[in-house]
Legacy VTK file of the C-alpha trace (Angstrom):
# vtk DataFile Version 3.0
C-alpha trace
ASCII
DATASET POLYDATA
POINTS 131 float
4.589 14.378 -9.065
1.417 12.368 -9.629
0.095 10.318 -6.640
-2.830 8.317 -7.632
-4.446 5.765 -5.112
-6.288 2.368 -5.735
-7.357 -0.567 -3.624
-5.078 -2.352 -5.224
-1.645 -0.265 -5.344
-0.333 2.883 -4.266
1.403 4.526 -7.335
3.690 7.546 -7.688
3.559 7.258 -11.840
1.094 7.109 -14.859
-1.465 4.182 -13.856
-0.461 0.847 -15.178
-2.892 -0.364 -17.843
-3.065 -4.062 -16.580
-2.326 -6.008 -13.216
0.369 -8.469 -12.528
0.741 -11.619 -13.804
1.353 -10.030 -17.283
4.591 -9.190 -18.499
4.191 -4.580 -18.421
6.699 -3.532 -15.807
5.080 -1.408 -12.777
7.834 1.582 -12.214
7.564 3.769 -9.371
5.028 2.082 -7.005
4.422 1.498 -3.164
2.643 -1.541 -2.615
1.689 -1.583 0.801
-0.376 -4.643 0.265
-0.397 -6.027 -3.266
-3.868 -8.096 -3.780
-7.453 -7.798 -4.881
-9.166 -5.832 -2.515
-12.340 -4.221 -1.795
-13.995 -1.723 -0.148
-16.767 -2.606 1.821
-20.137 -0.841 1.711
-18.677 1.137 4.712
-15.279 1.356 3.095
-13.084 4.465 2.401
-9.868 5.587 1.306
-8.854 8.699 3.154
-5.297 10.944 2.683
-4.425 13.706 4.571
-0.834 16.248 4.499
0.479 16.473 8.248
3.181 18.915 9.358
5.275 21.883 8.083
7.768 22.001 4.972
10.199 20.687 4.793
9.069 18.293 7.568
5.613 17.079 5.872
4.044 13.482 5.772
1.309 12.310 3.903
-0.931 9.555 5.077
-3.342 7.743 2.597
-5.243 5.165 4.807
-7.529 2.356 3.559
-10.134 1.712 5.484
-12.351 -1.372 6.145
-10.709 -2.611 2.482
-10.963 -6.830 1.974
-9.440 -9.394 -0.168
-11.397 -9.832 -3.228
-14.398 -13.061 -2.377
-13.308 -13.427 1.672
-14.679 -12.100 4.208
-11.960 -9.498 6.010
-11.616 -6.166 7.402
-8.508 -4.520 6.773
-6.863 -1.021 7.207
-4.114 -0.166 6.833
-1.660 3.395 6.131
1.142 4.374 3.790
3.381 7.450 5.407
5.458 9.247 3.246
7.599 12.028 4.772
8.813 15.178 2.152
12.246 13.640 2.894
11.789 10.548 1.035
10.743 8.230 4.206
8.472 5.400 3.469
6.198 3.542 6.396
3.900 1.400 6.005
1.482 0.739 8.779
-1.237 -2.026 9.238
-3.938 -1.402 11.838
-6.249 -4.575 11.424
-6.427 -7.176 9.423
-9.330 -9.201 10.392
-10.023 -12.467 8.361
-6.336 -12.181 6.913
-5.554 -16.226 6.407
-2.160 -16.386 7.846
-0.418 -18.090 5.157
-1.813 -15.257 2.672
0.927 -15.037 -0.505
0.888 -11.294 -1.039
3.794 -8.705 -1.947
4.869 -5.727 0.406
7.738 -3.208 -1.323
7.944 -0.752 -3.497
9.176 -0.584 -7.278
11.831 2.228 -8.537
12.135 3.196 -11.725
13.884 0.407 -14.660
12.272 -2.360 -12.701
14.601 -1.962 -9.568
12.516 -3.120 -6.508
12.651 -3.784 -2.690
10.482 -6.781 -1.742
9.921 -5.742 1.931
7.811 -8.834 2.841
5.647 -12.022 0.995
3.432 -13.023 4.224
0.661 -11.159 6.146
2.057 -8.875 8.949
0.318 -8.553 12.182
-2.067 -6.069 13.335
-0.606 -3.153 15.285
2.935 -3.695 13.153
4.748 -0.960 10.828
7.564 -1.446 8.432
9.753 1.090 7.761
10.439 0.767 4.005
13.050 3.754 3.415
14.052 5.987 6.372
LINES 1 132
131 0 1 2 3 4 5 6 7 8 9 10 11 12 13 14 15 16 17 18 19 20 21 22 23 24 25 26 27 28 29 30 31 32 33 34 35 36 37 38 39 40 41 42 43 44 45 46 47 48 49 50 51 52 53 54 55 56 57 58 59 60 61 62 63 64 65 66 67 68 69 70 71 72 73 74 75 76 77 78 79 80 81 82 83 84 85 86 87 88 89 90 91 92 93 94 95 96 97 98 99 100 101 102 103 104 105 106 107 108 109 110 111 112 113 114 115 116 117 118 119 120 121 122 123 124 125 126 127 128 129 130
């Protein structure tokens, strides 16, 4: 499996070649928080593998990311566990406007998706994707 990791989605597949709003079909994708974002000049994306097979989890945690032209601090964490759980996990999300249209879910393969949520969650929640 490929993982590759952007500030804009979380993919398990080849990269995409454009963004949404166009008509290529994103297969195999977490989208922990679908927008335009940005590190900031003290900004990182960190991942780390926690546990013991068959009981693993990897974390990949953006750090201090914002929305494209605003002024925010977000991070927030995407927990996969070997045995195909999905978290997602937002820590802050300072300068998030609260009516912010964004997409949290994932995309299978074909086109088959789970829109989890379309408005900003609060700081401190998780959402359990797939247990």
């Amino acid at each position: 499996m490929t993982v590759e990791v952007s500030a804009r989605i979380f993919a398990t597949s080849t990269p995409p070649s454009t963004w949404p709003g166009t008509s290529t079909t994103y297969n195999n994708q977490l989208a922990p928080f679908w927008a335009d974002l940005e590190l900031a000049a003290d900004g990182a994306v960190y991942w780390q593998v926690k546990g013991e097979a068959p009981n693993r989890t990897l974390l990949v945690q953006w750090d201090r990311v914002s929305l494209a032209a605003m002024r925010s601090a977000l991070t927030f964490q995407v927990q996969l566990t070997q045995a195909g759980g999905v978290r997602f996990e937002y820590a802050t999300l300072d300068g998030l406007p609260a009516a912010f249209p964004l997409l949290i879910g994932l995309q299978g393969v074909f086109g088959r998706g789970l829109e989890a949520a379309t408005t900003p969650p609060s700081a401190g929640s998780a959402l359990r994707v797939i247990e």
